[in-house]
FIGU-49912 format. One record per atom (N, C-alpha, C, O): residue in one letter; x, y, z. Coordinates in steps of 0.1 Angstrom, whole numbers, padded with zeros to 4 digits, always signed. Layout:
<pts>
AXYZ
...
</pts>
This chain:
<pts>
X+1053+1118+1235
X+1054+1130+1242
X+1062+1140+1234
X+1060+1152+1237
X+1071+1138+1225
X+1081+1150+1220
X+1072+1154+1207
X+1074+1165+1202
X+1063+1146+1203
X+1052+1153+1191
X+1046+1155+1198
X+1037+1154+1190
X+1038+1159+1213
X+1027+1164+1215
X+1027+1180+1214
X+1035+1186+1222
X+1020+1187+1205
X+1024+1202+1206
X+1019+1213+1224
X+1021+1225+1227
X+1014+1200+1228
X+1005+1208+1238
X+1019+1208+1252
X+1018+1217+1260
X+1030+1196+1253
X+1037+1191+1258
X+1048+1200+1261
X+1057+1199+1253
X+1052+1209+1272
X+1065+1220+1279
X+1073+1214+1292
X+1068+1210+1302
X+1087+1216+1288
X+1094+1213+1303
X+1097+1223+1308
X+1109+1227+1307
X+1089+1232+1315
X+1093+1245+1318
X+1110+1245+1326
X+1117+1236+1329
X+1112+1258+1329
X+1126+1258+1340
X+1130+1251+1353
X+1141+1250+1358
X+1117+1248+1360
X+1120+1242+1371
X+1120+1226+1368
X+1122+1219+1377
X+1118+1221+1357
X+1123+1207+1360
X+1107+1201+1357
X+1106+1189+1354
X+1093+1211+1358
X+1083+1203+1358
X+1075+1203+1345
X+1078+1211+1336
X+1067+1196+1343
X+1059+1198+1327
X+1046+1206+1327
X+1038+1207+1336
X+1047+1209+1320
X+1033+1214+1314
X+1024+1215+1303
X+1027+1217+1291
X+1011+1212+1309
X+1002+1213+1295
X+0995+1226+1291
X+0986+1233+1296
X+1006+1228+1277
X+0999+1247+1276
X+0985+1245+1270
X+0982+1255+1263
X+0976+1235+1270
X+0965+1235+1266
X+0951+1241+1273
X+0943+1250+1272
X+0958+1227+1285
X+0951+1230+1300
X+0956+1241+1313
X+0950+1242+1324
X+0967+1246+1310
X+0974+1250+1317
X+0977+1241+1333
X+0976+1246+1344
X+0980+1229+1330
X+0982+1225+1348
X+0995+1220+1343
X+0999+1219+1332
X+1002+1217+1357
X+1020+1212+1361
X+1023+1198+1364
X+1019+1194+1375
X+1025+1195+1360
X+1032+1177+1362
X+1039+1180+1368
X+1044+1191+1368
X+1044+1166+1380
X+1060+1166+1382
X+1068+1155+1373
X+1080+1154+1370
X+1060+1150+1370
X+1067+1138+1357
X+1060+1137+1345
X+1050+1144+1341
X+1067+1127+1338
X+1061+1126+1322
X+1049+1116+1324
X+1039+1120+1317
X+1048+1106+1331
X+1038+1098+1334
X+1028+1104+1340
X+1018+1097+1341
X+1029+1120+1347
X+1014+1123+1356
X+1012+1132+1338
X+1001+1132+1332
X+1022+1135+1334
X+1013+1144+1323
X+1007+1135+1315
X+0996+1139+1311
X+1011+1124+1311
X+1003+1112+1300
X+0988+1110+1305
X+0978+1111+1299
X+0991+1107+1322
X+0980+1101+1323
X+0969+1115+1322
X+0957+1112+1320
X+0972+1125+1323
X+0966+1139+1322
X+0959+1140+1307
X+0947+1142+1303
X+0969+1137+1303
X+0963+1134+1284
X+0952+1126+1281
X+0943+1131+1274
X+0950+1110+1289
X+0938+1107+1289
X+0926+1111+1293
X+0915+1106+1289
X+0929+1121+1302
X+0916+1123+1314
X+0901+1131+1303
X+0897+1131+1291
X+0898+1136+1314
X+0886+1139+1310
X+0889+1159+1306
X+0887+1166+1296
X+0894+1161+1316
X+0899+1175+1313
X+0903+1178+1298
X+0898+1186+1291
X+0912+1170+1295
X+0921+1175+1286
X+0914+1173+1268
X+0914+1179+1258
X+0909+1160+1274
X+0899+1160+1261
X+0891+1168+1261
X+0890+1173+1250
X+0885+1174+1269
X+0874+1182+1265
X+0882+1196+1256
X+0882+1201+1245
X+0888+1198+1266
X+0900+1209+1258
X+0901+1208+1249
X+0897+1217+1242
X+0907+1196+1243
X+0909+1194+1229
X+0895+1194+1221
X+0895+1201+1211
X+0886+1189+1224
X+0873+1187+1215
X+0869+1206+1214
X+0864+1211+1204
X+0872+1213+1227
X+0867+1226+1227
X+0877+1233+1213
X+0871+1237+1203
X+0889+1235+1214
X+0901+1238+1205
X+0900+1233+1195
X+0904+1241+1186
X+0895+1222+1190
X+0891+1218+1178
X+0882+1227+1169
X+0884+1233+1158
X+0872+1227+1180
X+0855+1233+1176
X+0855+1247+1169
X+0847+1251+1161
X+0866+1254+1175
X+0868+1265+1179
X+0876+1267+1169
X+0873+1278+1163
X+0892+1257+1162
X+0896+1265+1149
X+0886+1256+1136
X+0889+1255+1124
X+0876+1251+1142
X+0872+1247+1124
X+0862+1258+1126
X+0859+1261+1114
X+0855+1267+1134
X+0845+1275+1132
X+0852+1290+1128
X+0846+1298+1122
X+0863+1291+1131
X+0875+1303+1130
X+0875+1303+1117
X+0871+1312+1110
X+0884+1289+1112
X+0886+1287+1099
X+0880+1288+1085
X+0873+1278+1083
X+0880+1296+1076
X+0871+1303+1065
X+0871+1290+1054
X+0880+1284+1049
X+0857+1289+1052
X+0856+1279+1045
X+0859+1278+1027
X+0850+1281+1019
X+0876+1273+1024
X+0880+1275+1013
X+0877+1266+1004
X+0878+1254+1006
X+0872+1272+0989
X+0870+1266+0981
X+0879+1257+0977
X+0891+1259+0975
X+0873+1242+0974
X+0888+1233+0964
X+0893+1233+0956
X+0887+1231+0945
X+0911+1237+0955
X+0918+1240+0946
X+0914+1228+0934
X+0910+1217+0935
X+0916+1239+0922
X+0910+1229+0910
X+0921+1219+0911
X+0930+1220+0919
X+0922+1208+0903
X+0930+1198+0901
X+0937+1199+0892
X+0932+1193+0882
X+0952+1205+0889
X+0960+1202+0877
X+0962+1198+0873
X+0972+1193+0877
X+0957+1191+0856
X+0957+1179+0849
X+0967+1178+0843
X+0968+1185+0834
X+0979+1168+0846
X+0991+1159+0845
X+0989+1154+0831
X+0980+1146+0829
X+1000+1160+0821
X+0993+1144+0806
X+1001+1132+0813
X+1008+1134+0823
X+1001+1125+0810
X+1009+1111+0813
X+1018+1108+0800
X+1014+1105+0789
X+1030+1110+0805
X+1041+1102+0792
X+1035+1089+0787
X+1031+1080+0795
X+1036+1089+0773
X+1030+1076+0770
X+1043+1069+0763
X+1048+1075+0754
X+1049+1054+0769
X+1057+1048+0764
X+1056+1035+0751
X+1047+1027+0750
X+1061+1036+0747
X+1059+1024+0738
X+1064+1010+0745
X+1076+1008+0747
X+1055+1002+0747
X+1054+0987+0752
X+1067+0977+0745
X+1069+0981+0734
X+1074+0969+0748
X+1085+0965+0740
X+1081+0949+0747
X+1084+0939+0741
X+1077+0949+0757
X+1071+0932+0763
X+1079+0932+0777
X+1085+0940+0784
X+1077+0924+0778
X+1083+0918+0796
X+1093+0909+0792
X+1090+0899+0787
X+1111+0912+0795
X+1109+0900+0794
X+1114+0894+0810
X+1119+0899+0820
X+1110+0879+0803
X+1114+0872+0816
X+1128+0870+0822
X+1137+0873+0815
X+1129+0862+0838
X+1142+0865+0843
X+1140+0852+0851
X+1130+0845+0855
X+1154+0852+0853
X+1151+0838+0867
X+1164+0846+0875
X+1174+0851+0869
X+1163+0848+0889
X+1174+0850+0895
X+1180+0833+0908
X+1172+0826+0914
X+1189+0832+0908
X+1195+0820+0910
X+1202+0824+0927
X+1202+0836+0929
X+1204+0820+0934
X+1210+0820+0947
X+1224+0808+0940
X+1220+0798+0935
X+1240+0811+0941
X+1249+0805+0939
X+1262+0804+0952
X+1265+0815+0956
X+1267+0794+0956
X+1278+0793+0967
X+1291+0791+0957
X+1288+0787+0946
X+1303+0793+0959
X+1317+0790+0956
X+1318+0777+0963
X+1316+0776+0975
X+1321+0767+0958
X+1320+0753+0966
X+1341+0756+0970
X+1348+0750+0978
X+1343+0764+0964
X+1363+0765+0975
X+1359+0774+0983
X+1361+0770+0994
X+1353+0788+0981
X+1356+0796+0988
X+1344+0800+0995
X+1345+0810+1002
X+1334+0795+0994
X+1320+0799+1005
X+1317+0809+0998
X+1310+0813+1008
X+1315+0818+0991
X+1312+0828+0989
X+1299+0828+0980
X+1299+0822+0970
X+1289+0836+0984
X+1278+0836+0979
X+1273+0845+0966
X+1279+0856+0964
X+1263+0842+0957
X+1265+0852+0947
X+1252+0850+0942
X+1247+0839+0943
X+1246+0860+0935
X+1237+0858+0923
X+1237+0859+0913
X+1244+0868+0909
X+1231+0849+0902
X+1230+0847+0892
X+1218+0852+0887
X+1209+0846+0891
X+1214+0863+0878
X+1204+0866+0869
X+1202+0864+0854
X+1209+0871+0846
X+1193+0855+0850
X+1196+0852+0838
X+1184+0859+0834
X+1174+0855+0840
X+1180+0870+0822
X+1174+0872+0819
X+1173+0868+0802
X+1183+0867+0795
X+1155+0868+0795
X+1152+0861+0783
X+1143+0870+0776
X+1131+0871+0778
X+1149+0875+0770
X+1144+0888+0758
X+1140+0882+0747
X+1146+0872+0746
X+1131+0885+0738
X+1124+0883+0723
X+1142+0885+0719
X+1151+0891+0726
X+1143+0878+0707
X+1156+0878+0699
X+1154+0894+0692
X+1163+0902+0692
X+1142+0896+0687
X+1140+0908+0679
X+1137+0922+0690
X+1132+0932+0685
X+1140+0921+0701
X+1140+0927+0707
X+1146+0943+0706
X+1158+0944+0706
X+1139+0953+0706
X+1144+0964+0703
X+1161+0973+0708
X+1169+0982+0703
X+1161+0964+0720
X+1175+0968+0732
X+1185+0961+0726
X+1196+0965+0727
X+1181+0949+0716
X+1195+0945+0711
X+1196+0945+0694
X+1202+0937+0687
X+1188+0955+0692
X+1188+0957+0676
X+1200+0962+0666
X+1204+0960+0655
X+1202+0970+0679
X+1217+0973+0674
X+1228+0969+0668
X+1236+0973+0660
X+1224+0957+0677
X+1243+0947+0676
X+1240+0942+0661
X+1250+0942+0653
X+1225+0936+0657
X+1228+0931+0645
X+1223+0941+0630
X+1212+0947+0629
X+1232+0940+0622
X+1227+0945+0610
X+1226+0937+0599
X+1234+0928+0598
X+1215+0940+0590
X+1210+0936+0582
X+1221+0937+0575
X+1229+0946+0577
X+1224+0923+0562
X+1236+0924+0551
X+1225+0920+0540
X+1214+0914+0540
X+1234+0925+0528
X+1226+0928+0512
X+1213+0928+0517
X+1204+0930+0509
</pts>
């Protein structure tokens, strides 16, 4: 009910459908109003009525996106572990992950000598 755009609590306390213009006294006579036969027609009429209104616009072209292209370095693998503190209960994860040795992320650390 609070998305229906058609859905008003006017001042006296009662509802209304500004579609169909009629008065509920509750939220449940307006629901059930929503199903009826009235209201759809309304709606199917309101429909009809802004797609024929509606000027039929050409499809915006599609702006072609380049895509960053990354250089591949591999996957590497991982194991994640579930671990308890056998004193203190406390729970923890363990991730171990397994990279190529020649791996570009840890090239750094080693340098080449003579």
């Amino acid at each position: 009910v609070a998305q229906d755009p058609y859905f008003m609590k006017n001042h006296l306390g009662s509802y209304e459908c500004k579609l169909c213009l009629t008065l509920h006294n509750n939220e449940g006579s307006y629901l059930a109003h929503t199903q009826g036969k009235k209201h759809q027609t309304n709606l199917a009429r309101r429909a009809a009525k802004e797609a024929k209104e509606a000027p039929a616009q050409p499809a915006p072209e599609k702006v072609k996106v380049e895509v960053k292209k990354f250089v591949k370095i591999g996957r590497p693998g991982y194991k994640v572990t579930k671990q308890r503190d056998p004193e203190t209960g406390q729970q923890s994860l363990l991730f171990q992950v397994r990279a190529p040795f020649k791996s570009l992320a840890f090239g750094f650390w080693r340098r080449k000598c003579c």
